[in-house]
N, CA, C and O of each residue as an XYZ file, in Angstrom:
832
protein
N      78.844     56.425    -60.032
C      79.004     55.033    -59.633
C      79.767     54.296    -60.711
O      79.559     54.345    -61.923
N      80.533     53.721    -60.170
C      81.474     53.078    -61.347
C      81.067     51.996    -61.961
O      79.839     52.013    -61.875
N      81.546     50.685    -62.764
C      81.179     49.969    -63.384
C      80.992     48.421    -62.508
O      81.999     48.214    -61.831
N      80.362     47.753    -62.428
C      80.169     46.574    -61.885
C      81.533     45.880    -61.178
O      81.781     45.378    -60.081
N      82.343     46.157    -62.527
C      83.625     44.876    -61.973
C      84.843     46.098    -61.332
O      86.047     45.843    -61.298
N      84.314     47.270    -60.911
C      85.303     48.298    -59.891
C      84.318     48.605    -58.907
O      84.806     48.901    -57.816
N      83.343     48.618    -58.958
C      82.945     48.558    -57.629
C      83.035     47.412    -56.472
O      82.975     46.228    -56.805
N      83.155     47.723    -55.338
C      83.530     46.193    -54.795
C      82.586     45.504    -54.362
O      81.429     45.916    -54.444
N      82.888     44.338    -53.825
C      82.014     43.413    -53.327
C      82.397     43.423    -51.762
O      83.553     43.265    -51.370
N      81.392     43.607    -50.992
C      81.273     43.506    -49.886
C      81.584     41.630    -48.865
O      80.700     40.780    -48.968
N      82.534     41.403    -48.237
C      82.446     40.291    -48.109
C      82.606     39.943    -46.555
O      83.656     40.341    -46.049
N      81.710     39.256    -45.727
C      81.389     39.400    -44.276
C      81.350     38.156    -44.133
O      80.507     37.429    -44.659
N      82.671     37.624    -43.077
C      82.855     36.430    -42.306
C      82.287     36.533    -41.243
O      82.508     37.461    -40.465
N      81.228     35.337    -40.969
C      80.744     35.587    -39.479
C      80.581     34.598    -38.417
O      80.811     33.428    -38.722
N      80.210     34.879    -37.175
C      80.754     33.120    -36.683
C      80.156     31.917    -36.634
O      80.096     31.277    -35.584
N      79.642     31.482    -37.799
C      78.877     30.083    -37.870
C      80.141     29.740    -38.615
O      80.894     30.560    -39.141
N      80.336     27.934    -38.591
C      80.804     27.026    -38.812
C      80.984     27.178    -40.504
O      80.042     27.701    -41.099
N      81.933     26.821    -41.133
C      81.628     27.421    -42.786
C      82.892     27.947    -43.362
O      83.091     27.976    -44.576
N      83.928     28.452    -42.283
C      84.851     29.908    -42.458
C      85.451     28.893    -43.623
O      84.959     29.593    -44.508
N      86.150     27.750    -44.432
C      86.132     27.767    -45.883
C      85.335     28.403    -46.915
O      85.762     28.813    -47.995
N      84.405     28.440    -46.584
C      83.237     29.333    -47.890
C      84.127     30.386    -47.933
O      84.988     30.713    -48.749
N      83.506     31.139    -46.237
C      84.001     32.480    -46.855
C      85.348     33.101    -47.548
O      85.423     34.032    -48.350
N      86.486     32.218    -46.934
C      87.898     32.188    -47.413
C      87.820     31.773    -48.618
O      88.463     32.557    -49.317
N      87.266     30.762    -49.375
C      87.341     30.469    -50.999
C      86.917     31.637    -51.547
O      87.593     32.351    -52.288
N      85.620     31.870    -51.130
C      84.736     33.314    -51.861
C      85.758     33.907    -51.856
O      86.332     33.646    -52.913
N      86.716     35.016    -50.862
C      87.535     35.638    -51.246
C      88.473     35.568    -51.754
O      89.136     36.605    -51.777
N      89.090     34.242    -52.484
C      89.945     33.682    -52.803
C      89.890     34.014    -54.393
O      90.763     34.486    -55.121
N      88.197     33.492    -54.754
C      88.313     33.453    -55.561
C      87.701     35.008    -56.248
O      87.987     35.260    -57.418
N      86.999     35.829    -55.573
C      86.871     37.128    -56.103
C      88.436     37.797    -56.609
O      88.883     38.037    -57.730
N      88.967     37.953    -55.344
C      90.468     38.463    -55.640
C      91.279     37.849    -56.774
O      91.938     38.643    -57.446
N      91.331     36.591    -57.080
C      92.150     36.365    -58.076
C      90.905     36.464    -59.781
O      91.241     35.986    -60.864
N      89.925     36.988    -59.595
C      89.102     37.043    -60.507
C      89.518     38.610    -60.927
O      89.349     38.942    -62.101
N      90.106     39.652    -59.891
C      90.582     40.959    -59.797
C      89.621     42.013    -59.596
O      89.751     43.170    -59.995
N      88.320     41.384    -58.734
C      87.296     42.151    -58.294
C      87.301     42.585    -56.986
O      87.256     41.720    -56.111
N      87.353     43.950    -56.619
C      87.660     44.625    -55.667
C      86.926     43.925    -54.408
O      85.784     43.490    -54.554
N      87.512     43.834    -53.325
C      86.559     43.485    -52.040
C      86.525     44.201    -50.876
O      87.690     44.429    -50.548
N      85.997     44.517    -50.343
C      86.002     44.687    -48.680
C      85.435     44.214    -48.190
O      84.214     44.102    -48.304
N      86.490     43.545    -47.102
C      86.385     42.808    -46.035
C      85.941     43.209    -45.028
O      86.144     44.332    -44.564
N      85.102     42.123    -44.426
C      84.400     42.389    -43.322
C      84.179     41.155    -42.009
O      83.172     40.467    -41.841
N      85.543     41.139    -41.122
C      85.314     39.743    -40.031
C      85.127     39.854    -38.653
O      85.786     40.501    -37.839
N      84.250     39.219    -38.507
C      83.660     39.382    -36.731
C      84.712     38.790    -35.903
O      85.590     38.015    -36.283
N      84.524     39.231    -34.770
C      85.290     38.427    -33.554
C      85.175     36.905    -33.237
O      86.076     36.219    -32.753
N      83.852     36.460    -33.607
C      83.769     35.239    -33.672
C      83.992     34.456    -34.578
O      84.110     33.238    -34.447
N      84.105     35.325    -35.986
C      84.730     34.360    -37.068
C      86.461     34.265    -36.981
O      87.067     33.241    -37.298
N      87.004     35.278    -36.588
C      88.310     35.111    -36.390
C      88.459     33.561    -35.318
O      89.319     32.720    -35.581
N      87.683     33.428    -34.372
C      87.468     31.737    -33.363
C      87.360     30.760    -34.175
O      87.978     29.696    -34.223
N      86.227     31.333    -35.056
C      86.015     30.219    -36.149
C      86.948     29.299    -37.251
O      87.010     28.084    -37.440
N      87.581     30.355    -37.830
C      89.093     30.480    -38.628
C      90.019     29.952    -37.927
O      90.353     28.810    -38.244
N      90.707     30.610    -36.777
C      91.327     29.492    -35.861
C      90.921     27.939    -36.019
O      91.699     27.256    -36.686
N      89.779     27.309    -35.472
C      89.265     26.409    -35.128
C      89.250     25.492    -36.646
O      89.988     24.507    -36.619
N      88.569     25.701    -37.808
C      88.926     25.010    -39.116
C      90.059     25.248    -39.765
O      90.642     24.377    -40.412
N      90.347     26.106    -39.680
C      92.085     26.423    -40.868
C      92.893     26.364    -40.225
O      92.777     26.048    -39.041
N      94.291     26.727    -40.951
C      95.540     26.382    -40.003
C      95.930     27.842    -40.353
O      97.136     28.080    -40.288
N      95.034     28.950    -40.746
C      95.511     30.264    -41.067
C      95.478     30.903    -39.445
O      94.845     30.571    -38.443
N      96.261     31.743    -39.659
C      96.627     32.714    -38.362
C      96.537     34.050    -38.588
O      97.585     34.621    -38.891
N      95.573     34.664    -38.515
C      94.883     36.116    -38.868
C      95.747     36.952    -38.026
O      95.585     36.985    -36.806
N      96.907     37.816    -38.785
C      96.765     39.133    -38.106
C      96.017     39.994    -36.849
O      94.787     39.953    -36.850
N      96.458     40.507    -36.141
C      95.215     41.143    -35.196
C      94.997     42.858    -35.802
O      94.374     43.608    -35.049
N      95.427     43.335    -36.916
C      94.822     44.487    -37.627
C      94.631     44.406    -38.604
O      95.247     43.647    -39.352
N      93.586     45.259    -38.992
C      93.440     45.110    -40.488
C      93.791     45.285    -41.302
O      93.250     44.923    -42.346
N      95.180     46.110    -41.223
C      96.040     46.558    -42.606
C      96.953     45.113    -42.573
O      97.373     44.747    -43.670
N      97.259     44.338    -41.489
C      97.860     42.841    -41.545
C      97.107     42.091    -41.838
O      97.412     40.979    -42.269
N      95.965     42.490    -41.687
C      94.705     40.920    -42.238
C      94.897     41.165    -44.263
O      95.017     40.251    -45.079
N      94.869     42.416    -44.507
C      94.980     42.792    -46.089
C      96.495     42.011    -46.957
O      96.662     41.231    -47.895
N      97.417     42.814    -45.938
C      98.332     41.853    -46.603
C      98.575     40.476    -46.184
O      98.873     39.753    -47.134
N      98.552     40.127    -45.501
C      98.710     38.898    -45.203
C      97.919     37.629    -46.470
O      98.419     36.621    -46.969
N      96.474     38.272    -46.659
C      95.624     37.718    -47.822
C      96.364     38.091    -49.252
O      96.582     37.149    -50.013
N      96.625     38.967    -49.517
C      97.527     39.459    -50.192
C      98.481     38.608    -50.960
O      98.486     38.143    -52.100
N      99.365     38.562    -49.837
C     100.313     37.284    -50.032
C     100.003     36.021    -49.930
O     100.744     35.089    -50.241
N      98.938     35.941    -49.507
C      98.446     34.345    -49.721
C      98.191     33.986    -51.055
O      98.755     33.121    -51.726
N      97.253     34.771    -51.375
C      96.516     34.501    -53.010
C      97.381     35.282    -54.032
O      96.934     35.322    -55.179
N      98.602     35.934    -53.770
C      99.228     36.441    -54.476
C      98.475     37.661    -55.194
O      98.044     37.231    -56.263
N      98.165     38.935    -55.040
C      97.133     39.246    -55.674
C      97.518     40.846    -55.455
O      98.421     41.075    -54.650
N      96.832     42.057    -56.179
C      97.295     42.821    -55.914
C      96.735     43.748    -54.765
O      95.532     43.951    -54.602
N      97.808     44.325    -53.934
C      97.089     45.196    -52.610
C      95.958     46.360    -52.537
O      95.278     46.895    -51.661
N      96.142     46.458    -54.006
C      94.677     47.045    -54.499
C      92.995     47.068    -54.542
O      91.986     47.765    -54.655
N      93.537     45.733    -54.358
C      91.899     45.506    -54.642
C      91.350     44.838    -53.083
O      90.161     44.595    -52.881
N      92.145     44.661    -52.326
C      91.689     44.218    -50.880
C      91.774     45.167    -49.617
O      92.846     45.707    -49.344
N      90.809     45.340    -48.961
C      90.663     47.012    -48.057
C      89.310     45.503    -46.926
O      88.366     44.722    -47.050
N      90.214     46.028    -46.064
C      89.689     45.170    -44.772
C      89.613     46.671    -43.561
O      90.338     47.644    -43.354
N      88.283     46.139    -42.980
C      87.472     47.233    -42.407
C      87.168     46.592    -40.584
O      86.916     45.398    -40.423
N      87.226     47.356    -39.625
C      87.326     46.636    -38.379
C      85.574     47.413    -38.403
O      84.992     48.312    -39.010
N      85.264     46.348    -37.286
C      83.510     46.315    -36.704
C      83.562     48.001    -36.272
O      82.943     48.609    -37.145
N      83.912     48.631    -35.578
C      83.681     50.023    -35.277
C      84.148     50.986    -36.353
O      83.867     52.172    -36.177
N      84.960     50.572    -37.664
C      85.119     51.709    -38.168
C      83.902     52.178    -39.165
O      83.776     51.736    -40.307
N      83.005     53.162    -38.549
C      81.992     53.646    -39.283
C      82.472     54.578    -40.477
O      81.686     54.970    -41.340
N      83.556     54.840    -40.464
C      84.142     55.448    -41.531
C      84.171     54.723    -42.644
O      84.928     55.346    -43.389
N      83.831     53.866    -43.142
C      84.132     52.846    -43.834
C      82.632     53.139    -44.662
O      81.472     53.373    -44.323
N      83.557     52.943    -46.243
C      82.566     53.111    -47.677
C      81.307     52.425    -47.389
O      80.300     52.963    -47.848
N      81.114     50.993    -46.504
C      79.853     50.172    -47.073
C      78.838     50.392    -45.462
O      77.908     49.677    -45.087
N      79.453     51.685    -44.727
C      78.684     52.277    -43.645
C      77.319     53.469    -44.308
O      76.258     53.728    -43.739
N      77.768     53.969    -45.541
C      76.628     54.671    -46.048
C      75.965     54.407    -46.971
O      76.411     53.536    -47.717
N      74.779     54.968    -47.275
C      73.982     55.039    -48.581
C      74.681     55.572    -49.624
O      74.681     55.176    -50.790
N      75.283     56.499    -49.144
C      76.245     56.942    -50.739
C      76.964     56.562    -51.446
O      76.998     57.082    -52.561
N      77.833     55.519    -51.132
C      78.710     54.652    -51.499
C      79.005     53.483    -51.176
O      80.117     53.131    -50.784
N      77.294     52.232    -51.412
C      77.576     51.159    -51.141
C      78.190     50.252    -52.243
O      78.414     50.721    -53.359
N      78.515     48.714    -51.880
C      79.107     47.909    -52.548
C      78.133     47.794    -53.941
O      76.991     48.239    -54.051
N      78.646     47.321    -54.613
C      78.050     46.922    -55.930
C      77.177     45.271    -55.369
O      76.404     44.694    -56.134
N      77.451     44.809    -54.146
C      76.776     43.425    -53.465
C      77.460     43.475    -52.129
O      78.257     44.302    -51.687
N      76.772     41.992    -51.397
C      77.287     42.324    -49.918
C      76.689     40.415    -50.427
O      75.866     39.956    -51.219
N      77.798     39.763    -49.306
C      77.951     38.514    -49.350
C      78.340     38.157    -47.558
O      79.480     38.386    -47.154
N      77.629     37.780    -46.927
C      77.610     37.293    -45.551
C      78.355     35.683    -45.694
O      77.685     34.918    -46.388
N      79.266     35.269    -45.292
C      79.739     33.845    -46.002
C      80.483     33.874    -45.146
O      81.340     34.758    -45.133
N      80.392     32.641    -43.845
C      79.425     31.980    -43.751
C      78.561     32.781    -43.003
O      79.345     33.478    -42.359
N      77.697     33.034    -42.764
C      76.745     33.929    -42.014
C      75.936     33.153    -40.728
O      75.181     32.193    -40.882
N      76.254     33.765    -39.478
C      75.294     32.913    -38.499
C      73.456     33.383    -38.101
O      72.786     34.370    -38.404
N      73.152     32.153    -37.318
C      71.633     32.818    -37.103
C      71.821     33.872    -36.409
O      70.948     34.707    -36.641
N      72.807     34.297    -35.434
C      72.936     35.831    -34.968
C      72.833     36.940    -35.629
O      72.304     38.013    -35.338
N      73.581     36.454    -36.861
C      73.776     37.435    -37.857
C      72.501     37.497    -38.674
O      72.130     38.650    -38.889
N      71.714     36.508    -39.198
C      70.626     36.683    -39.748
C      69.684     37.561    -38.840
O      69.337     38.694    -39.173
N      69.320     36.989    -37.740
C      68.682     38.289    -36.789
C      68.478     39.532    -36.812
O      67.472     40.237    -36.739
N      70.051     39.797    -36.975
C      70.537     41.129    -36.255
C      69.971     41.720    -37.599
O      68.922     42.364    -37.590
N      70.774     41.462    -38.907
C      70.105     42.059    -39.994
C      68.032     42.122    -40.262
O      67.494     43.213    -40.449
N      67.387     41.105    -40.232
C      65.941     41.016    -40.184
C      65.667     41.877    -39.327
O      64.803     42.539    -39.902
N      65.876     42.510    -37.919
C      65.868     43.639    -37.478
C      66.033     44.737    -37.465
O      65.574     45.659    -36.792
N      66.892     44.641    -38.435
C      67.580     46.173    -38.538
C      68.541     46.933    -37.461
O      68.885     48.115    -37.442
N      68.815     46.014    -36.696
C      70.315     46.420    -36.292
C      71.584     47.067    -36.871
O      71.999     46.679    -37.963
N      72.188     47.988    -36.223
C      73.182     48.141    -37.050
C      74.503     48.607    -35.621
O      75.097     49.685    -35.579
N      74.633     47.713    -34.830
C      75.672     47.649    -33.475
C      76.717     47.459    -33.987
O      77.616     48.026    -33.366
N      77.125     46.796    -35.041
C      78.648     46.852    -35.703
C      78.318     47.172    -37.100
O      77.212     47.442    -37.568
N      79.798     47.075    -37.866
C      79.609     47.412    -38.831
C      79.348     47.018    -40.066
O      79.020     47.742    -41.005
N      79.575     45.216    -40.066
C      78.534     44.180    -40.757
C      76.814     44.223    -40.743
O      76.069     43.786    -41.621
N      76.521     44.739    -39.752
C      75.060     44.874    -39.234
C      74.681     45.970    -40.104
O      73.706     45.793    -40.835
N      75.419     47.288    -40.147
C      75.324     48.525    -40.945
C      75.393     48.235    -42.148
O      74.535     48.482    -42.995
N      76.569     47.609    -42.330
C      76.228     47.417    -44.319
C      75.705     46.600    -44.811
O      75.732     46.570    -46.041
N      75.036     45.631    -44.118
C      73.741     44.774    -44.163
C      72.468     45.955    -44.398
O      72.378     46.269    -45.584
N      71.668     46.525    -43.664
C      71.083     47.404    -43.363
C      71.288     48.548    -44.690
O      70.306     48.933    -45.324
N      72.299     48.890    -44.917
C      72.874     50.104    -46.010
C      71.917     49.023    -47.518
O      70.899     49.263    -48.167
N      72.762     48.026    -47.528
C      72.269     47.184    -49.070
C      70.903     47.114    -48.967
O      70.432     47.126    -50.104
N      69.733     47.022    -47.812
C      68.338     46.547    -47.776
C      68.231     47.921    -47.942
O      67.735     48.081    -49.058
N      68.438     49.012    -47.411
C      67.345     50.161    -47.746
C      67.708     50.968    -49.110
O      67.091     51.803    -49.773
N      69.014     50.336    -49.240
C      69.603     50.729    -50.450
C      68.871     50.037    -52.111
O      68.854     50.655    -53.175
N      68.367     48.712    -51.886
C      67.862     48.037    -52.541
C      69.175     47.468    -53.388
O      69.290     47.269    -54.597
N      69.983     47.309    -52.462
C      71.263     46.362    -53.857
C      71.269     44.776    -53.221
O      70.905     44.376    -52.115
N      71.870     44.002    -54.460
C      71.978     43.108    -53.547
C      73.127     42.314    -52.758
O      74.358     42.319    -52.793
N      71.944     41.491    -51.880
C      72.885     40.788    -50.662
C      72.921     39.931    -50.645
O      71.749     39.758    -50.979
N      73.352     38.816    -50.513
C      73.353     37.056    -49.836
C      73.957     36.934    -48.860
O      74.923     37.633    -48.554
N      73.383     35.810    -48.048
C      73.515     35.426    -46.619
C      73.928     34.046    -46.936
O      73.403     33.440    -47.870
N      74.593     33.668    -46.400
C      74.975     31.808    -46.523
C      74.902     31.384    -45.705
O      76.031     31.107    -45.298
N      74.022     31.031    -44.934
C      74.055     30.317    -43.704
C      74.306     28.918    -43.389
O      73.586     28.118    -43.986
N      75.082     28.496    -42.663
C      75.538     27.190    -42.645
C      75.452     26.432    -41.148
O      76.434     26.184    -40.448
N      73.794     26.061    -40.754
C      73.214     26.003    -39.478
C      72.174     24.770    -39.641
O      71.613     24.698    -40.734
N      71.841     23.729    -38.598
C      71.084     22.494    -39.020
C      71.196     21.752    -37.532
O      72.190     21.483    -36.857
N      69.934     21.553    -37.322
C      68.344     22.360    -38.156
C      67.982     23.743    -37.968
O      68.342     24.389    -36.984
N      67.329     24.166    -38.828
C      66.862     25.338    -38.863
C      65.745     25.310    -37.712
O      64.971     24.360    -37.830
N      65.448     26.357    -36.368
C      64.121     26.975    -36.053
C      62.961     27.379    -36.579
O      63.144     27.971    -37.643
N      62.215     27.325    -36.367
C      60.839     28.275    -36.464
C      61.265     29.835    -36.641
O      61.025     30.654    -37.527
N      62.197     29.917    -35.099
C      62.588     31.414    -35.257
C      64.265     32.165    -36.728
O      64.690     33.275    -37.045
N      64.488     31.182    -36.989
C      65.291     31.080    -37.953
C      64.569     31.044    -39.441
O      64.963     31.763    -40.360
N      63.698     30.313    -39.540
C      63.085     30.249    -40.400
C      62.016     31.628    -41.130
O      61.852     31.950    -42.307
N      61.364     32.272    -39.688
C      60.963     33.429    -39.787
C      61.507     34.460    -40.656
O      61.058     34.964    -41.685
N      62.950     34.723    -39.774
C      63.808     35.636    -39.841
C      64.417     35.439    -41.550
O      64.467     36.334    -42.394
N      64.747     34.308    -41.685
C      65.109     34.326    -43.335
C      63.961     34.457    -44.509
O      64.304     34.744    -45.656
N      62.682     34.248    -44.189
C      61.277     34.521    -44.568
C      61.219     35.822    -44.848
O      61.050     36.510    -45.855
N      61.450     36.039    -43.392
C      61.347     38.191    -43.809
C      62.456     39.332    -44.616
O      62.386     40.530    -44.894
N      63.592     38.143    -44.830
C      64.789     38.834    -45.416
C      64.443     38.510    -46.668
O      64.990     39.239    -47.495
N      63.512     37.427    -47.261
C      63.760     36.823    -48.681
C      62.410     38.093    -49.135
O      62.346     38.728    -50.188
N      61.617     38.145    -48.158
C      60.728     39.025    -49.445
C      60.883     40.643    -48.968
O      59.971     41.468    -49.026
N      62.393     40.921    -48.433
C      62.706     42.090    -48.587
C      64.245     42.148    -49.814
O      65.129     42.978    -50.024
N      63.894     40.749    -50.391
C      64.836     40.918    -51.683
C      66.432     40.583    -50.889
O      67.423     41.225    -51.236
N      66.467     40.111    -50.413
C      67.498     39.038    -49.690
C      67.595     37.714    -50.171
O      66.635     36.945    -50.222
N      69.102     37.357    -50.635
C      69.010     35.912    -50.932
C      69.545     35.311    -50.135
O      70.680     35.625    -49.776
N      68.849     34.208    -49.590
C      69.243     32.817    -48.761
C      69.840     31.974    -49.762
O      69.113     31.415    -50.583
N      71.105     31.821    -49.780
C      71.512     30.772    -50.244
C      72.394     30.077    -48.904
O      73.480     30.610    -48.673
N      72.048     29.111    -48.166
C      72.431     28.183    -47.320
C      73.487     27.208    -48.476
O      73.333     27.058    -49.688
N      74.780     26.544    -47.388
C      75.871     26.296    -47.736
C      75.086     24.301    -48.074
O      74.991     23.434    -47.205
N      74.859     24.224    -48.899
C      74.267     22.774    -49.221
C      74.699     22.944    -50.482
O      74.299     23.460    -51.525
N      75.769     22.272    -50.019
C      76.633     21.664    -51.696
C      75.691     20.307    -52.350
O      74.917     19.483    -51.863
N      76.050     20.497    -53.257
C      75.692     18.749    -54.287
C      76.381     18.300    -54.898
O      77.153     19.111    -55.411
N      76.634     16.709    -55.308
C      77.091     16.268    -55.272
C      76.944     15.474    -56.651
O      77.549     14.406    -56.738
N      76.183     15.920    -57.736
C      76.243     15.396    -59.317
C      77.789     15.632    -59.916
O      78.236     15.225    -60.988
N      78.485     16.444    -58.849
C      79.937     16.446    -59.947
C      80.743     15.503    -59.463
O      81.899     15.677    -59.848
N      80.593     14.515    -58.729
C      81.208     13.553    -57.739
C      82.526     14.130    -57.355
O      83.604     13.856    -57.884
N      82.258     15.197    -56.093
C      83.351     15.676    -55.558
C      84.100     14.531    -54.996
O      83.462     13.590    -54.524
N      85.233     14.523    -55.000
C      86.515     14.219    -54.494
C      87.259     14.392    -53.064
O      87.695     13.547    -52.283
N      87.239     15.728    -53.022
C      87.663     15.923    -51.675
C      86.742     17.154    -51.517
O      85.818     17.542    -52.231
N      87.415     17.807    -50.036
C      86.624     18.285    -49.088
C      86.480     19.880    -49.861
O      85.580     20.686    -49.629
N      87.496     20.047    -50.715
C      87.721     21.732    -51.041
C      86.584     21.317    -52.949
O      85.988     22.248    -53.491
N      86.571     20.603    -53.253
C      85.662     20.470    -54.395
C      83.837     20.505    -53.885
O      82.846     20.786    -54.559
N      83.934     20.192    -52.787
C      82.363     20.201    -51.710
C      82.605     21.753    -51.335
O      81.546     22.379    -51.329
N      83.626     22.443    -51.052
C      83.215     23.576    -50.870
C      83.087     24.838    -51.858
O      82.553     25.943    -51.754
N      83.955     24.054    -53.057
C      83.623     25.214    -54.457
C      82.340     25.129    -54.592
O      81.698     26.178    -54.642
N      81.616     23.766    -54.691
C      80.167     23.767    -55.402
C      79.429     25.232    -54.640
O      78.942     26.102    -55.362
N      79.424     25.365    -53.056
C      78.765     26.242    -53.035
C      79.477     28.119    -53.383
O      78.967     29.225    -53.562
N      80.721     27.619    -53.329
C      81.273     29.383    -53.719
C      81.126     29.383    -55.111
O      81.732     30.355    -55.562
N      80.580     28.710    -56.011
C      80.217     28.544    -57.675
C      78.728     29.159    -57.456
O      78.398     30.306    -57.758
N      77.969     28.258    -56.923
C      76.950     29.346    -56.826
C      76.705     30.387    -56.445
O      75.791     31.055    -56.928
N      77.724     30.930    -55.147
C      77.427     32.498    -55.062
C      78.278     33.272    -56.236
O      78.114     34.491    -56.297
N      79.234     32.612    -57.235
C      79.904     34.014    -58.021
C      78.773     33.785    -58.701
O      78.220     34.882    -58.784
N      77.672     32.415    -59.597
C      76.791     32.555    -59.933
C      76.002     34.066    -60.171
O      76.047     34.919    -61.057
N      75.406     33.943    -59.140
C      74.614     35.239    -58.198
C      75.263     36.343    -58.133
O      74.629     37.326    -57.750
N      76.719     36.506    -58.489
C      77.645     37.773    -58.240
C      77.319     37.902    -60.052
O      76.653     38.874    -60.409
N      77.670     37.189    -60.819
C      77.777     37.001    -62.086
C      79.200     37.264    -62.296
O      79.619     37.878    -63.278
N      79.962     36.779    -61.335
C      81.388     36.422    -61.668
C      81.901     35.309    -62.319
O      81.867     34.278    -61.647
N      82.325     35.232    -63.336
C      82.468     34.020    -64.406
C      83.800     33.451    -63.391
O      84.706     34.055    -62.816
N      83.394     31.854    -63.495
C      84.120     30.963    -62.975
C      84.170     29.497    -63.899
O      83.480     29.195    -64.872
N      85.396     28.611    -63.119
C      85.669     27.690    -63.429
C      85.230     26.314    -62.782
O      85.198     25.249    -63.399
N      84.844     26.514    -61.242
C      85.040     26.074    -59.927
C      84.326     24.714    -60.501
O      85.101     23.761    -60.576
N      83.406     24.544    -60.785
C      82.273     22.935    -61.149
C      81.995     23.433    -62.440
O      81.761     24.541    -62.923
N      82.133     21.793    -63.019
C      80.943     21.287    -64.558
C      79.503     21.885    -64.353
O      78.981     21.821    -63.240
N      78.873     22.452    -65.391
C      77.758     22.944    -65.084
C      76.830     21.937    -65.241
O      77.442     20.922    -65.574
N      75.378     21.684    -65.141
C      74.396     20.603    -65.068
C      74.376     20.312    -66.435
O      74.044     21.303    -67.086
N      74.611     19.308    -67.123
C      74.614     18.868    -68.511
C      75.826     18.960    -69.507
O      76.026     18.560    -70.654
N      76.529     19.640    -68.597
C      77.987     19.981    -69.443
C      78.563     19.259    -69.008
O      79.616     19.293    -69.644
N      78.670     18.170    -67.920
C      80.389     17.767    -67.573
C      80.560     16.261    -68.006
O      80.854     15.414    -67.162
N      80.379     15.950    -69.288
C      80.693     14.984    -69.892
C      80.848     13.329    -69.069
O      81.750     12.495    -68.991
N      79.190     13.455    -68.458
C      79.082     11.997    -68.411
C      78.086     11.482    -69.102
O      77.093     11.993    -69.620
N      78.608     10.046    -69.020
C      77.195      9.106    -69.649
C      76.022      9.270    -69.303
O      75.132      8.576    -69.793
């Protein structure tokens, strides 16, 4: 198993409301030069449509470069994986991610994982990291929460699952709309222990 910052990070767009998170997250892993594989549902590609003005490729060797050339970055470190290819590294126990990051993650998707589903291949390498014991975060970005939502993230947190829900704050007096969405991709490299720039930390950012 290789070293933390070559193994990759698992990164799963899914279709709740959010698709900036997950696009910064990868934005900012890749230009940090930490390997990723990608992972986007059919409904986050709706999603992406619907908030960005990006226009996704319909394969995945065009979804790679295309990101590629966005963030300028090298074609190395980005490997985008379609829902049926079980061939894919973060489908087994033998060679999972060094983490797995659901961003934005829906209550479908929380489900499917608390069950143990594995019908695609986000569901599988969800499933791979829990029995694997590595870790995962889910970002869910949904309001209000259910009873049955609430359950389901209950049973993921004390199987060593982190809920971190997309609830930015607002002590750094964001500005605009992309400074509200670093606060929360700061806390997941947090949690990755990917050193960042994104927000002043609590006591550091030089106010009165």
């Amino acid at each position: 198993m290789g070293s933390p910052a070559s193994t990759p990070v698992c990164v799963a767009l899914t279709g709740a409301s959010g698709a900036p998170y997950g696009l910064r997250l990868l934005e900012c892993l890749l230009l940090a030069e930490h390997p990723v594989h990608l992972l986007i549902s059919a409904a986050a590609r709706v999603v992406i449509a619907t908030e960005t003005t990006l226009k996704l490729p319909g394969t995945t060797a065009g979804v790679a470069g295309y990101f590629n050339q966005r963030f300028s970055t090298s074609p190395d470190l980005l490997q985008v994986f379609g829902l049926e290819q079980w061939t894919a590294p973060v489908a087994s126990g033998s060679n999972p991610p060094a983490a797995m990051v659901v961003c934005p993650c829906s209550m479908s998707m929380v489900s499917a994982i608390a069950c143990g589903a594995s019908n695609n291949l986000i569901e599988r390498a969800a499933d791979v990291m829990i029995k694997e014991q590595r870790q995962i975060i889910l970002v869910p970005r949904e309001t209000p929460f259910s009873a049955i939502h609430l359950e389901n993230m209950l049973k993921l947190t004390r199987l060593g699952v982190t809920i971190l829900p997309a609830n930015p704050g607002f002590y750094h007096q964001p500005q605009t709309v992309e400074a509200v969405v670093d606060y929360v991709v700061a806390r997941i490299l947090d949690h990755l222990q990917v050193e960042h720039e994104l927000v002043p930390r609590w006591g550091y950012g030089g106010r009165d």
